[in-house]
C-alpha positions in Angstrom: 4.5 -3.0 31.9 6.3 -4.3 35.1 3.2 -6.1 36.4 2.9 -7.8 32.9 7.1 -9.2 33.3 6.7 -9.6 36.7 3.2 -12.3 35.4 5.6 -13.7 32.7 8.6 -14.3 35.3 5.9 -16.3 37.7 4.7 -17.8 34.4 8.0 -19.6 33.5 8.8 -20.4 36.9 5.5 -22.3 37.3 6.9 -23.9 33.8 9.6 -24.8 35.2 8.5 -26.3 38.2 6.0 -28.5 36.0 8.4 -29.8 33.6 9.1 -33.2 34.4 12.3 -34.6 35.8 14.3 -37.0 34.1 14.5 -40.5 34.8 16.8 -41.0 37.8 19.7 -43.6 35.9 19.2 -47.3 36.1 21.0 -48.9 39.3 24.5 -51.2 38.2 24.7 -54.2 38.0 25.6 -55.7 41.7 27.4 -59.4 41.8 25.6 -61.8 43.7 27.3 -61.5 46.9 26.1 -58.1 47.1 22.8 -58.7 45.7 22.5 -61.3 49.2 23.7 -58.9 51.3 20.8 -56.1 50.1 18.4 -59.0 50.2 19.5 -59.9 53.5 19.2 -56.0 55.0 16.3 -55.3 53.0 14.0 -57.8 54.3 15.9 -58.1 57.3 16.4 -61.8 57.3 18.4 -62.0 60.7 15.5 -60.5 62.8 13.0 -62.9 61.3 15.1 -66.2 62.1 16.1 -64.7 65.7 12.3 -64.4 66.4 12.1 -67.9 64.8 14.4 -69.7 67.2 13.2 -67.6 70.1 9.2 -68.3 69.5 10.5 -71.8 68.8 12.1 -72.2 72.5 9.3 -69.8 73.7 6.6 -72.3 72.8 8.3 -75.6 74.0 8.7 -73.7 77.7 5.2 -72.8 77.9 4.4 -76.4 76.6 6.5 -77.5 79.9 4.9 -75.1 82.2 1.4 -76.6 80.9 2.5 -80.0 81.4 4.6 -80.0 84.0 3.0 -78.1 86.1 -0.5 -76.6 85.1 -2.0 -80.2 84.3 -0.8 -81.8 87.6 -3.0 -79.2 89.2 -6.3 -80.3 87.2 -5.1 -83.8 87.6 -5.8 -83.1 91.7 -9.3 -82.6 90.6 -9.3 -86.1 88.9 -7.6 -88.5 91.0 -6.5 -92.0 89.9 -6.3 -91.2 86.2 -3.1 -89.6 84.3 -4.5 -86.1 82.4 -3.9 -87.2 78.9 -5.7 -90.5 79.2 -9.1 -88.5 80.0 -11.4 -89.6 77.6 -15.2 -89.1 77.1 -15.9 -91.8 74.3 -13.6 -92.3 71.3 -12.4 -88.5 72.2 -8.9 -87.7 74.1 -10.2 -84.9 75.9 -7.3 -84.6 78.3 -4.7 -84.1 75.8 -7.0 -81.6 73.9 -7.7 -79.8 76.8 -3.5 -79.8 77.5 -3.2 -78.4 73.9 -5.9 -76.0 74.4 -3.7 -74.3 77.6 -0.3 -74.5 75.6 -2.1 -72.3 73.3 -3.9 -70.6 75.4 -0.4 -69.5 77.7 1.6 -68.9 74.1 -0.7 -66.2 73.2 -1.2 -64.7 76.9 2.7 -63.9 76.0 2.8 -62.7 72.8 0.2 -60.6 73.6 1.8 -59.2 76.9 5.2 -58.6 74.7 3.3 -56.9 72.0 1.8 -55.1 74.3 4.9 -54.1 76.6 6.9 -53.0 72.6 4.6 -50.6 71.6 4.5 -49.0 75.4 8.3 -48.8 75.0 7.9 -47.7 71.2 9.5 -50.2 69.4 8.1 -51.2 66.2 
C-alpha cells in the first residue's frame, strides 16, 4: 500500500510540475520619455553613434596616410606626373589605385582591432 501512495505522491507532483504557468501580466503603459530611454539602452544607441564618429575620423586618417604619404612613395616610381592624373586611356587609374589603398589600409585596421577585442574578450 505504501509503494502504491508513494507512485500517486510522484504522480501529482509530475502533475504539477506540467501544469502550465500563467501568463506573466502585461507590462504598463511607459510615457514616451521612458519609452526613449528603453529604446535607447536596449539597442544601445550611444555605442553605435560613438563607433560612427570614430570610424568616420578613422577612415579620413587612413585616407591622409594614403595620400599624403603612401602615394608620394609610388609617385617616386613615376616621375614627372602627379598620382591621380595617371591614366591608361579614358581610365583614372591613379585615383582608383589611391582608393583601392584607402580601402585596403581601412580594413587592415578593422581587422587588427577586431582581432586585438576578442584576444582581450570584449564582445
Amino acid at each position: 500500500m505504501t509503494d502504491n501512495n508513494e507512485i500517486l505522491e510522484e504522480l501529482r507532483q509530475i502533475r504539477k510540475l506540467l501544469e502550465p504557468k500563467p501568463a506573466p501580466p502585461a507590462p504598463a503603459k511607459k510615457g514616451l520619455i521612458a519609452e526613449f530611454l528603453d529604446f535607447i539602452t536596449k539597442y544601445k544607441v550611444l555605442g553605435m553613434a560613438v563607433a560612427f564618429i570614430i570610424g568616420l575620423y578613422l577612415g579620413a586618417l587612413v585616407q591622409a596616410l594614403v595620400i599624403d604619404l603612401i602615394m608620394p612613395i609610388i609617385q617616386l616610381g613615376v616621375p614627372g606626373t602627379m598620382w591621380e592624373a595617371i591614366e591608361i586611356g579614358p581610365f583614372r587609374v591613379g585615383h582608383f589605385i589611391g582608393a583601392l589603398m584607402t580601402f585596403l589600409i581601412v580594413a587592415l585596421v578593422i581587422f587588427l582591432i577586431v582581432k586585438m577585442t576578442k584576444r582581450w574578450g570584449l564582445e
